[in-house]
C-alpha positions, 0 to 999 in steps of 0.5 A: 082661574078658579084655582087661583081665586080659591088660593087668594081667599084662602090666603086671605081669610088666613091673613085675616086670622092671624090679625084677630087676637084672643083677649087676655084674660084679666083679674077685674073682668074674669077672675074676680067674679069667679073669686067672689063666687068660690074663694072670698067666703074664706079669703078676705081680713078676717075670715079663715083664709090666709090671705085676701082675694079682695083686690087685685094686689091682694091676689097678685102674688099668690096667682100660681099658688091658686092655679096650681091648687084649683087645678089639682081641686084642692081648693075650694075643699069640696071632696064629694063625688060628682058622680053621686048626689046634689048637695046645695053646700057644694063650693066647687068650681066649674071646669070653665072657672078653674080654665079662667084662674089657670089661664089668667095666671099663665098669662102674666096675672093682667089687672085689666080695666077698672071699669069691668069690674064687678061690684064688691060683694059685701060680707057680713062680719058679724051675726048671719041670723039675727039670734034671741039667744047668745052663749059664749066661752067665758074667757078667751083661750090662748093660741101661741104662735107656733104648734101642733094644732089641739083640740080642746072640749069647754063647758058652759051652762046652758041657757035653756032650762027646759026643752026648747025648740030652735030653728036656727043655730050659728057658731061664730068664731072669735077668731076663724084664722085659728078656727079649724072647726067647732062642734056643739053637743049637750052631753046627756050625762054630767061631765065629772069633777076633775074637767079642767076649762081646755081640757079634761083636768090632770093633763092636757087633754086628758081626764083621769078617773079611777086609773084610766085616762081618757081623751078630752074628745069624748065623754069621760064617764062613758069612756071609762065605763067601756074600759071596765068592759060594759057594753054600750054597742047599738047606740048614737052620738048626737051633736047639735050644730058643726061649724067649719070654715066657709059654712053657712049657719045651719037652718033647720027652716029649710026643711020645715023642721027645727032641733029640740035642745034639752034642757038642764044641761051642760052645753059642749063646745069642742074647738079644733085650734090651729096656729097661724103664726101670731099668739092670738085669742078666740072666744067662740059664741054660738047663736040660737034663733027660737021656733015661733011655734012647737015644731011639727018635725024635728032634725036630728044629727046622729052618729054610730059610735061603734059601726066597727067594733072598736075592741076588734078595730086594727089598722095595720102598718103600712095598709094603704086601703084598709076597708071598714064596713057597716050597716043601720037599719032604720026603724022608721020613716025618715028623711035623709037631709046631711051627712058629714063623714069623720075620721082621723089623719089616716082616713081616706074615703067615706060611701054611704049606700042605701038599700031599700026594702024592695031591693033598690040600691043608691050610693048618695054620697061617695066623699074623699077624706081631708083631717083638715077641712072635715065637710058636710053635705047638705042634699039638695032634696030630702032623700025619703027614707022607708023603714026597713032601708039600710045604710052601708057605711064602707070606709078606707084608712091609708096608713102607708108611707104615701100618706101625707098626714101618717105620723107614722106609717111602720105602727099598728093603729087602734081605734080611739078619740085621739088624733094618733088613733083613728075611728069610723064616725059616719054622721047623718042628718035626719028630719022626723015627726016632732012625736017620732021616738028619737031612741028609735030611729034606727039600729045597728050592730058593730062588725067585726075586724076590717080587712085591706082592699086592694083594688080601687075604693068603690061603694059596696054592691048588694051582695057584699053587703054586711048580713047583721045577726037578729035580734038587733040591740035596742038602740040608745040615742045619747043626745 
């Protein structure tokens, strides 16, 4: 008897079971908010995205198009390592979002009821801070229709004629569908006669001086100075503020510092433009917010420009994990606030290691590396930084066949600003004392020639950590 009993329920819980269906999962009631979270930043009429996620219409027909990129995480671009550091930056989607967006596509992309909707989020399209000081290109630049993307370096005069603190910078701009990104430097020396608006003069891209071309990329009395042989080994790039599509302003208020920008110079606009299929125009406008007092600490953005010696710098044909590596000592207390790694079509991966003087190691960010969406990393908390702490840099280059943006896998590639050559530029962020010595910060010296690694890209351990010879170069921070 208590057999049969027992076959009866079970059968009828079963029953019971099978008459309880999984709802559907439906773009107003599960999609739209993790699209509100995660995509419309870029995906809506005007932003950078090329196409809107704003409504159900709008995304419809590009439902397999996103699962299949937010299953392979390409979108959002987020490239860190989970393994490694908080970053407050971070737009990653959860595992249980990308479910959500895979399962909603797989399940015929359902509206579901209106009612469920979430409010519209309502996206400033004009200025996030309300900035006291406002400079622009002069004149909008052409895009044609259809090409290659290019970079293109404008001067404008600055509007600061003393050293002036600023607590807050936002590049706006004109035209972010073309927009790929926009950096901001105030060059320490004067740009020579010859630079053409879009370029450096005598060719796109170009300048010439004394015989020698050098990319529009770089600062062409510097450039031309290393070609005659003379060493600037030691020193640091600065820039001011780097704009790429879905970032937020860069608020130095966060941690209770603010940037000096130099007066008297020349402010650098660098645009990265990409076509987008329609002739268009941009005039990008940048946007300062002064300090209300004199700051008490100051952020810094700087880079090595030659942790790997550059005259040595050699990425074989065909290497598909060619390794650099380098060392910065810092000279001071620091903290340690962003990053952002750089290189070019063949960059692969970027690690930044500390060591601490007491022997201490920590990898605080491990990042893959897309030419097309070049992100920084805002930390989460200041990483303090003693002095005597060194930064391993290790960098890998894939110019196989296997790489995707290789334009071509069976040349040899040197090191240089153009797009075809390739580089090792890690930036870092840091905030110091107001009265800290910025030409002091830290030091380092180029190593010598990189070499393929063949197993996995890994950050370095602390034996294999690079041993600089002494006494370092005094370092030169170009601001």
């Amino acid at each position: 008897m208590n057999r049969f009993l027992a076959v009866g329920l079970l059968t009828g819980i079963t029953a019971l079971g099978a008459q309880v269906s999984v709802p559907p999962v439906v773009f107003n009631k599960d999609v739209l908010p993790v699209l509100q979270r995660g995509c419309q930043v870029c995906h809506r009429p005007g932003g950078a995205g090329p196409m809107s996620f704003l409504t159900y219409e709008s995304t419809r027909p590009w439902a397999k198009a996103i699962k299949e990129k937010v299953v392979r995480r390409e979108m959002p671009p987020w490239f860190a390592d989970p393994r490694y550091g908080e970053f407050r930056n971070a737009t990653k989607l959860t595992d249980a979002d990308i479910k959500t967006l895979a399962a909603w596509a797989d399940g015929g992309a359902q509206e579901g009821d209106a009612k469920d909707k979430p409010a519209q989020v309502e996206w400033v399209d004009g200025w996030r801070i309300q900035p006291d000081v406002i400079v622009s290109m002069p004149e909008p630049y052409r895009i044609p229709a259809k090409g290659a993307g290019e970079i293109k370096a404008f001067l404008i005069p600055s509007p600061f004629k003393q050293d002036t603190w600023v607590s807050s910078i936002e590049i706006r701009p004109g035209n972010p569908s073309v927009v790929h990104h926009v950096i901001v430097q105030v060059p320490e020396e004067k740009i020579p006669e010859g630079f053409a608006w879009g370029g450096f003069g005598r060719g796109p891209g170009t300048f010439k001086r004394d015989g020698k071309k050098t990319s529009g990329g770089s600062y062409p009395g510097r450039e031309s100075r290393l070609n005659d042989g003379e060493n600037e080994f030691g020193t640091f790039a600065t820039m001011e503020a780097v704009y790429v599509p879905g970032s937020t302003p860069m608020d130095f208020r966060f941690h209770k510092s603010a940037k000096l920008i130099p007066g008297g110079r020349q402010i650098r606009i660098e645009v990265h433009y990409t076509p987008n299929g329609k002739a268009t125009t941009d005039q990008t406008m940048i946007g300062f917010t002064l300090a209300t007092a004199p700051a008490k600490r100051r952020f810094i953005t700087m880079a090595p420009t030659t942790l790997v010696d550059k005259r040595h710098f050699r990425l074989p044909a065909g290497a598909s994990n060619w390794e650099s590596t380098g060392e910065i000592t810092f000279t001071q207390n620091v903290e340690l606030v962003w990053f952002m790694p750089h290189m070019h079509l063949r960059g692969k991966d970027m690690t930044f290691q500390l060591v601490y003087p007491n022997g201490r190691t920590d990898t605080v960010l491990r990042a893959k590396f897309n030419f097309l969406w070049q992100l920084g990393y805002e930390v989460e908390e200041p990483i303090r930084i003693p002095k005597g702490t060194k930064m391993i840099v290790t960098a890998h280059h894939d110019n196989s066949a296997n790489n995707p943006f290789n334009p071509d896998s069976t040349q040899d590639v040197r090191w240089g600003d153009l797009t075809s050559q390739e580089m090792v530029l890690p930036w870092f962020g840091v905030v110091v004392d107001h009265d800290a010595d910025p030409d002091n910060i830290a030091f380092y010296r180029p190593t010598g020639p990189s070499s393929e690694n063949s197993g996995s890209s890994r950050p370095p351990s602390t034996t294999e950590r690079l041993q600089l010879p002494t006494p370092p170069f005094s370092p030169n921070l170009r601001r």
